[in-house]
C-alpha positions as CSV (number, residue, x, y, z in Angstrom):
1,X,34.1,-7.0,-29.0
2,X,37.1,-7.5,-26.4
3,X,36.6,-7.6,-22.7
4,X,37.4,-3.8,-22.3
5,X,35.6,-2.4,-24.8
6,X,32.5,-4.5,-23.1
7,X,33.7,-2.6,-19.8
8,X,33.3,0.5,-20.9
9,X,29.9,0.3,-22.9
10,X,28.6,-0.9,-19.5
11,X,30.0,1.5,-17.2
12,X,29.0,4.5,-20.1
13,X,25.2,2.9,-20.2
14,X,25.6,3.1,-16.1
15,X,25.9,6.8,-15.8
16,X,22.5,7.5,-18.0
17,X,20.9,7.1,-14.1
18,X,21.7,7.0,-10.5
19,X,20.8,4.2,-9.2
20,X,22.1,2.4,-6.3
21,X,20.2,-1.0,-5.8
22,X,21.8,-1.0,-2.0
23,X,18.5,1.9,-1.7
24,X,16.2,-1.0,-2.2
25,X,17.3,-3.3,0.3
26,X,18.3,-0.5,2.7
27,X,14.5,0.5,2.5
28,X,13.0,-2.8,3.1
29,X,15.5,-3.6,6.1
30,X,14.4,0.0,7.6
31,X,10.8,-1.2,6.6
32,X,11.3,-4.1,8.7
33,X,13.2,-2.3,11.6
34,X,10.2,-0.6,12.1
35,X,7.9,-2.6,12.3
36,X,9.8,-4.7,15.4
37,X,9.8,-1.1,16.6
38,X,6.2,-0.3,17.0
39,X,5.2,-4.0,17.6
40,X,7.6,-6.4,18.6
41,X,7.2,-6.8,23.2
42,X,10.4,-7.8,23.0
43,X,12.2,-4.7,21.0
44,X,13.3,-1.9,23.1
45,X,11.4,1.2,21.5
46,X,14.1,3.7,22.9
47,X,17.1,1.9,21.5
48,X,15.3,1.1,18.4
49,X,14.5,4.6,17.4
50,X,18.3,5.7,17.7
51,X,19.0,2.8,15.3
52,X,16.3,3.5,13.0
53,X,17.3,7.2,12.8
54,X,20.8,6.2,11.4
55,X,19.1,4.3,9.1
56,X,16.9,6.7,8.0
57,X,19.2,9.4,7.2
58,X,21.8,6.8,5.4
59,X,18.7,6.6,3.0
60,X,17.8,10.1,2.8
61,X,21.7,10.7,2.0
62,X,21.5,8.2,-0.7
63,X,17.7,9.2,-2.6
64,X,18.2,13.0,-2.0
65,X,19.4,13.8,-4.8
66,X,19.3,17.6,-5.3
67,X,22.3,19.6,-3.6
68,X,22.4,20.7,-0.4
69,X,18.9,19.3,0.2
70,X,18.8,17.2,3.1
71,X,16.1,14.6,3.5
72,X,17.6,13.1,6.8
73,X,16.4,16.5,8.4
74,X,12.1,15.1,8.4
75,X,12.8,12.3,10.7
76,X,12.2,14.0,13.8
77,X,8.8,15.6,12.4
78,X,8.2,11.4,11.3
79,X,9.0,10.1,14.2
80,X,6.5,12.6,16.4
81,X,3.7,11.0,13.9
82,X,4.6,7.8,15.1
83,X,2.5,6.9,18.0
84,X,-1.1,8.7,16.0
85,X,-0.1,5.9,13.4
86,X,0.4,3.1,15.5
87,X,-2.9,4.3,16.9
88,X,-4.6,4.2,13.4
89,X,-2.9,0.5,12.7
90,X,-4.2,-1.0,15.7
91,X,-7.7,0.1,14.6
92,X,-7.0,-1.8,11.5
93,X,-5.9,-4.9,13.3
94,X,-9.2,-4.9,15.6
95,X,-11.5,-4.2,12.5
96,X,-9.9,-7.3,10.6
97,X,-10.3,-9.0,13.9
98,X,-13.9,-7.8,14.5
99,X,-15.4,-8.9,10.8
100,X,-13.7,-11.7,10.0
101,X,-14.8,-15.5,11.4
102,X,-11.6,-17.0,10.9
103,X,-9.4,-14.4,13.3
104,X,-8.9,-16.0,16.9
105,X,-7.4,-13.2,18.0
106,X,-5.5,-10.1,17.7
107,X,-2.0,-11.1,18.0
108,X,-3.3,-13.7,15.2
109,X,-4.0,-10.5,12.8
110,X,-0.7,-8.8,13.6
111,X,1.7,-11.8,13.5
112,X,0.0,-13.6,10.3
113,X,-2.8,-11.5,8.1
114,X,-1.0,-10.4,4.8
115,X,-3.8,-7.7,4.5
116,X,-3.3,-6.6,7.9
117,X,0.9,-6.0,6.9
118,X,0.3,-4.7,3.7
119,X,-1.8,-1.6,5.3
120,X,0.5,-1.1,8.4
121,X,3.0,-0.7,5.8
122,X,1.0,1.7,3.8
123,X,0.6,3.9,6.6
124,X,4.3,4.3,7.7
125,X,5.2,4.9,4.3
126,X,2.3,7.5,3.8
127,X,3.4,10.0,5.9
128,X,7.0,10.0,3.8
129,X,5.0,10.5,0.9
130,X,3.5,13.2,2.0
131,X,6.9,14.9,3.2
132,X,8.0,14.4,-0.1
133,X,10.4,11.8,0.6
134,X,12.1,10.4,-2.9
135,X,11.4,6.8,-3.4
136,X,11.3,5.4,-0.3
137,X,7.5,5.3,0.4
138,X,7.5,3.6,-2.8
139,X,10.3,1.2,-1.9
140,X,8.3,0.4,1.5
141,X,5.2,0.0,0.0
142,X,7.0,-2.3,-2.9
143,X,7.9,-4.4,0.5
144,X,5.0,-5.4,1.6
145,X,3.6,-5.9,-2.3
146,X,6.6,-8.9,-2.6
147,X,5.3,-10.3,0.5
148,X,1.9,-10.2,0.3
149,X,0.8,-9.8,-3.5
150,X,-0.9,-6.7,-2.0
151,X,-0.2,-3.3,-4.0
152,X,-1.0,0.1,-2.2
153,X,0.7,3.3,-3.6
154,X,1.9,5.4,-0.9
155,X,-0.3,8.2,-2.2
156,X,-3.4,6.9,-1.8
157,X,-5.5,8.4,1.3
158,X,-7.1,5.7,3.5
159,X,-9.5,6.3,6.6
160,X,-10.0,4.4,9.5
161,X,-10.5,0.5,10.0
162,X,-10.1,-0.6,7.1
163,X,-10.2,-4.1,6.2
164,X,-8.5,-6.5,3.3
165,X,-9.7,-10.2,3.6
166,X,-6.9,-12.9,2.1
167,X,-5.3,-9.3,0.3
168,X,-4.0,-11.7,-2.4
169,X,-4.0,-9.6,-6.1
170,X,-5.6,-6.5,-4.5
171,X,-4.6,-3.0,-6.5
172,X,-4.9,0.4,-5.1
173,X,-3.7,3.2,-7.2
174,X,-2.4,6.7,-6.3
175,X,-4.9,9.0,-6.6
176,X,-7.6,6.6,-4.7
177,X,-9.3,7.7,-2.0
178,X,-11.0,5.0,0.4
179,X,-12.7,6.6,4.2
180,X,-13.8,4.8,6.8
181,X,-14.8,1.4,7.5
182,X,-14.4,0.2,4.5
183,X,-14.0,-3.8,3.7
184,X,-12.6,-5.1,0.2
185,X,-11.3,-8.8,-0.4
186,X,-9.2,-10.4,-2.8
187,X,-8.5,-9.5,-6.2
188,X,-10.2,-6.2,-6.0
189,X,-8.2,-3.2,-8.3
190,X,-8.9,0.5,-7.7
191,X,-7.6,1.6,-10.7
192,X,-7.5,4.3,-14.0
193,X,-9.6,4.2,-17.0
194,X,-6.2,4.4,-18.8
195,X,-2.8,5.0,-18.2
196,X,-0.9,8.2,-19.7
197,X,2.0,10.1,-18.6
198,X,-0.4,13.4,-18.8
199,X,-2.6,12.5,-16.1
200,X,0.3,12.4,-13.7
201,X,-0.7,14.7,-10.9
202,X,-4.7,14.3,-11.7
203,X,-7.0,12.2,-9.6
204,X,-7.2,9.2,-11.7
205,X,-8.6,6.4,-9.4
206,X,-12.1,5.9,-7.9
207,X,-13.5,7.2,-4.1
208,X,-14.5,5.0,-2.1
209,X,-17.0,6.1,0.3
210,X,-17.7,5.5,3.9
211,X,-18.7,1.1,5.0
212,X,-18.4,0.0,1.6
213,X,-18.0,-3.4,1.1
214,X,-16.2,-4.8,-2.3
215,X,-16.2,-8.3,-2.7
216,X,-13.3,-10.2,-4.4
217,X,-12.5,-10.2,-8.1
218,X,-14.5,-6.1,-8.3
219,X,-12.6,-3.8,-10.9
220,X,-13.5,-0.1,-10.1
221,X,-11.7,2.3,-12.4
222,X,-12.0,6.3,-12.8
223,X,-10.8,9.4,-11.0
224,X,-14.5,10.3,-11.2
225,X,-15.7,6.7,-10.0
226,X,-17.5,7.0,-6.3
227,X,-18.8,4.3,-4.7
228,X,-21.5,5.2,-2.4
229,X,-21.8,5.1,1.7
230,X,-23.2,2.1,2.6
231,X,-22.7,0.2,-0.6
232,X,-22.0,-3.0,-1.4
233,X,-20.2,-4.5,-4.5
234,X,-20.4,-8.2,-6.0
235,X,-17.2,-10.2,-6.7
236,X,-16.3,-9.7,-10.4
237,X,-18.2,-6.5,-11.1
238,X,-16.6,-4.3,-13.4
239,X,-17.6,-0.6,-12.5
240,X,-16.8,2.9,-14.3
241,X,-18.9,5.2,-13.2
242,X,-20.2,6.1,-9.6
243,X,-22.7,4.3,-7.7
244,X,-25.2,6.1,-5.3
245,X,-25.4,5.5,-1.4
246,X,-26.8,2.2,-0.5
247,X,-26.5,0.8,-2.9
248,X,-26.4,-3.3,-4.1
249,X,-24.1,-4.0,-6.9
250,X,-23.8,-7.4,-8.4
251,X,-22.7,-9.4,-11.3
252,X,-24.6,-11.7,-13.3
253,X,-23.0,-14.6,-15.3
254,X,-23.9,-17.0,-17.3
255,X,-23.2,-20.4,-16.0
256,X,-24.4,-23.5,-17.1
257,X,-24.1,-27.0,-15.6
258,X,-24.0,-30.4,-17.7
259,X,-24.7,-33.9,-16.2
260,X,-22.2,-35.4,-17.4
261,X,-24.1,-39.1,-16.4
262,X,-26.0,-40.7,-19.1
């Protein structure tokens, strides 16, 4: 095969989508603008905001996709949600500060908690999910998933002060719904029972009901799955069907221990 023949089987494979990696990076550098934005002492808000809404509609230009439908027209309904979400992040930040030993202080949460990032990031991208937005909620939350290990889709509904200790491996799918107070660890995957293209639009992944506490490693799967108010679940339970309210969930392994000395 010559050079130009190669050429043009690539550019012909090229047109079967349209895709424009420049979205991805444009969407994590917005992701990042705004969090400097809501949080950084030092970033002027006013400013900021005029940047951020060039940015927003040069993505909205490039993921809207449909004719003469302009996705650059929600930021001003986004951007008057801003300060209620900032007000539902910083209730994260002082629950994670609240319940966990290690924290020193706030700042400490903001500036270095992986959990803390992955949910702030959730949240902004949330409200663009529910607006509709193409790709970029996914994008953002995809973001914070590379830097933390922590996965949230976009979709998923979370309450107030909610808590992820160390975050590391955590999975929270679509259709989950998690209310308030609620404390989960490493590891832990809120997730189907299977994975088909028919249950798209179907509530697929477990509720979590209100001060629940899921302790690392716990695999909770099912759209019909709902963990009980006031429950709490082992590290490493494996759960498919609902739990009642109050209630104590744990594993129990086998493990044995040798003396090795003779």
């Amino acid at each position: 095969m010559n050079h130009e023949d190669i050429i043009k089987q690539i550019t012909a494979q090229k047109k079967n989508t349209n895709l424009r990696f420049r979205i991805k990076t444009k969407a994590e550098a917005f992701t990042q603008n705004l969090f400097y934005t809501l949080f950084d002492k030092d970033t002027p808000v006013e400013d900021n905001l005029d940047k951020l809404a060039a940015d927003f509609k040069e993505l909205g230009d490039l993921v809207c996709w449909e004719p003469g439908k302009s996705c650059s027209e929600i930021w001003e309904e986004y951007c008057s949600k801003l300060p209620h979400l900032l007000q539902k992040i910083n209730l994260d930040a002082i629950a994670i500060a609240n319940n966990d030993p290690a924290a020193n202080s706030v700042e400490e949460v903001y500036l270095s908690y992986p959990g803390f990032f992955a949910i702030a990031v959730y949240r902004l991208s949330h409200e663009l999910y529910k607006m509709n937005l193409p790709l970029v909620p996914r994008l953002m939350t995809e973001c914070a998933h590379k830097l933390t290990g922590t996965d949230i889709n976009p979709g998923a509904q979370i309450g107030d002060s909610f808590f992820i200790d160390h975050a590391t491996g955590v999975v929270i799918g679509e259709t989950t719904i998690i209310k308030n107070n609620v404390k989960i660890y490493q590891g832990v995957t809120l997730g189907a029972l299977y994975v088909e293209r028919e249950l798209r639009n179907k509530k697929r992944h477990p509720t979590i009901e209100d001060n629940v506490t899921i302790y690392a490693n716990a695999t909770i799967l099912g759209g019909e799955t709902v963990i009980g108010a006031n429950s709490i679940i082992g590290g490493n339970a494996w759960l498919t069907r609902t739990v009642p309210a109050n209630s104590f969930v744990t594993h129990d392994p086998v493990i044995k221990i040798k003396n090795l000395q003779k």
